[in-house]
N, C-alpha and C positions, 0 to 999 in steps of 0.2 A: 556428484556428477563428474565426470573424468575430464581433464583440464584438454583444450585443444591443444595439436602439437603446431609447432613452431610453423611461421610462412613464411614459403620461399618468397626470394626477392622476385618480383614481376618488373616486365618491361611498364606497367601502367604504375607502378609505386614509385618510377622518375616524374623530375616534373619536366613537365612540357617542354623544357629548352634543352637537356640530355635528351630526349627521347628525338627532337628537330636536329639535334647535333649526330646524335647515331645515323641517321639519316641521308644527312647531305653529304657525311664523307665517308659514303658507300663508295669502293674504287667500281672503272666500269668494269662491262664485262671481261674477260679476259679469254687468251688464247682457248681454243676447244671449247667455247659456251657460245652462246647462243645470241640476240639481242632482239630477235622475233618468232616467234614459235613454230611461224610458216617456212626457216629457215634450217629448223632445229634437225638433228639425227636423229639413228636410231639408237648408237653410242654413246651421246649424250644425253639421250633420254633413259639409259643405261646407268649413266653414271649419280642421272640425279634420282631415280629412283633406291639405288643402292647408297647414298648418301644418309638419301631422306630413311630409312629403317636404319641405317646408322645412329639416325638421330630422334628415334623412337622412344626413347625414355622422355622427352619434352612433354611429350604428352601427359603423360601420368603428373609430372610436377606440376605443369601448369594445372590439371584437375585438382589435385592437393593444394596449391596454392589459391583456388577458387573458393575450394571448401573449406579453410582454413578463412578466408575473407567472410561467407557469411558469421560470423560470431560477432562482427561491426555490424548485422541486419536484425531489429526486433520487431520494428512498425507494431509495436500494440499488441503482441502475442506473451503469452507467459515467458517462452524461453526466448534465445536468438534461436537464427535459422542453423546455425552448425550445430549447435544443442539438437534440434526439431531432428535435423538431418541425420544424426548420427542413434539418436533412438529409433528412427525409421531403420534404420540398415540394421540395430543391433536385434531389434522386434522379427526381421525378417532372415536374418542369420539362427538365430535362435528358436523360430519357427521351421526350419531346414529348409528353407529355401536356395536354389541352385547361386553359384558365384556370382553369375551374370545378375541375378536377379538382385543379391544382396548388394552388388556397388551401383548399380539402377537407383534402389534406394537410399543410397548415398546420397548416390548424383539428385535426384530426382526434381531438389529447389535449386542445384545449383546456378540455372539460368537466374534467379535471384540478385545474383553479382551484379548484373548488369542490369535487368528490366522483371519486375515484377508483373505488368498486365501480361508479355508474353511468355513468361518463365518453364510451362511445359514443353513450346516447341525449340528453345535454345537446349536442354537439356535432352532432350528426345534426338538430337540433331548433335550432340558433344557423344552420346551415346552410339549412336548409331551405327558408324562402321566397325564396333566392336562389341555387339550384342545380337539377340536372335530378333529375328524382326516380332514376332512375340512382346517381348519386354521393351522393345522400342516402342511397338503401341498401345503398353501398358504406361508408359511414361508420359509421351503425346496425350494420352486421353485425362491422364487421371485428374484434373481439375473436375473432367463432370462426371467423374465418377465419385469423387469429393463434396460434389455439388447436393449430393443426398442429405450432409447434415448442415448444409450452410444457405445453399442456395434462398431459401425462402424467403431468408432473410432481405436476400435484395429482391425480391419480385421477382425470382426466375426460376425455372422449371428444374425442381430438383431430382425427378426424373432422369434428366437427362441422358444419363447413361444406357436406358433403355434403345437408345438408337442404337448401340452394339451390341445388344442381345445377341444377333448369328453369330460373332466374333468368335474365333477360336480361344482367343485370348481371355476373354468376356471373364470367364472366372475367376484369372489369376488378376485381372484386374480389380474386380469387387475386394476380392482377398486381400490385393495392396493397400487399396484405401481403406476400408470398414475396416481391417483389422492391425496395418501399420503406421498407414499413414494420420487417418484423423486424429488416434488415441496418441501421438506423440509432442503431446505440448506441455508434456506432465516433468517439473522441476528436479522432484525427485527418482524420477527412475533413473535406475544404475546401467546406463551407458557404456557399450564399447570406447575407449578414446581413438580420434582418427590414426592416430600411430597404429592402432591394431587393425585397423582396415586398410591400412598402406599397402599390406605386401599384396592382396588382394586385387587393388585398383593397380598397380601395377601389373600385376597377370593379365587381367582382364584387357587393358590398354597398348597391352605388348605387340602385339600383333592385330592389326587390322580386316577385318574380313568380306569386307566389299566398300566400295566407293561409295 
């Protein structure tokens, strides 16, 4: 299995009194900015715009530094979730699946980081402004589309996905779960490592394509 690559330092791997101290000695605003929105330009909405795509690679790290965090998540599964995570993308790369699709499956637990019950819609939502709304609602959905081999178990309708039968998307979504996502909790499959999905997750994150 190919080793995780290194994680970046996060604002949340301070501890609580660095992160209070970044904080309070913020300077205030300063000449040409703003301090109410109802006050704000058109020029400096100008400016912070063209900043903010300045500072567009944040994005991508923080995603890699997410993914790189589940391999500290197992709760009871064969592998961890960056193991899970990275046989999903390498299953769906290798199946030819489009880019957008293959860092979807990347992404797909990485709401995991922070809350496991709602883990599809923080991931569907980190995704969003830089995927087809397609694969956005291949994301969103796929717990009950998931639901087919586990559900039962808890007493709930493993059907489920049948309620997006008309979906456009309806297909590639069966196709994510039934054929990348359930079958990847398997130890020994030969894995991409996240460094090879890097340059990937940066493309994809590079630019944003609706709010």
């Amino acid at each position: 299995m190919a080793e995780p690559a290194g994680e970046p330092r996060l604002e949340s791997d301070m501890s609580p009194d660095q992160t209070s101290d970044q904080t309070s000695d913020q300077p205030p605003a300063g000449p040409g900015t703003f301090r109410r929105m109802d006050e704000s330009t058109a020029e400096q909405w100008a400016r912070i715009g063209a900043e903010t795509m300045a500072n567009q690679g944040r994005v991508a790290d923080r995603v890699l530094g997410m993914l790189a965090g589940l391999a500290s998540i197992t709760d009871g599964f064969a592998v961890d979730q960056l193991t899970h995570s990275l046989q999903t993308a390498t299953r769906a790369e290798r199946a030819g699946a489009s880019d957008e699709m293959v860092v979807a499956a990347l992404c797909h637990d990485i709401g995991k980081y922070v809350s496991v019950p709602n883990h599809p819609r923080i991931a569907a939502e980190i995704l969003r402004a830089y995927v087809s709304d397609e694969v956005y609602q291949v994301i969103l959905t796929h717990q009950d589309f998931q639901g087919r081999h586990y559900y039962h178990h808890f007493s709930m309708d493993p059907e489920m996905r049948e309620s997006y039968r008309a979906e456009p998307w309806f297909s590639l979504a069966e196709r994510f779960a039934d054929e990348w996502d359930q079958t990847s909790f398997d130890p020994e499959y030969p894995s991409e490592s996240l460094a090879h999905f890097e340059p990937l997750v940066r493309k994809v994150f590079a630019t944003p394509n609706r709010l």
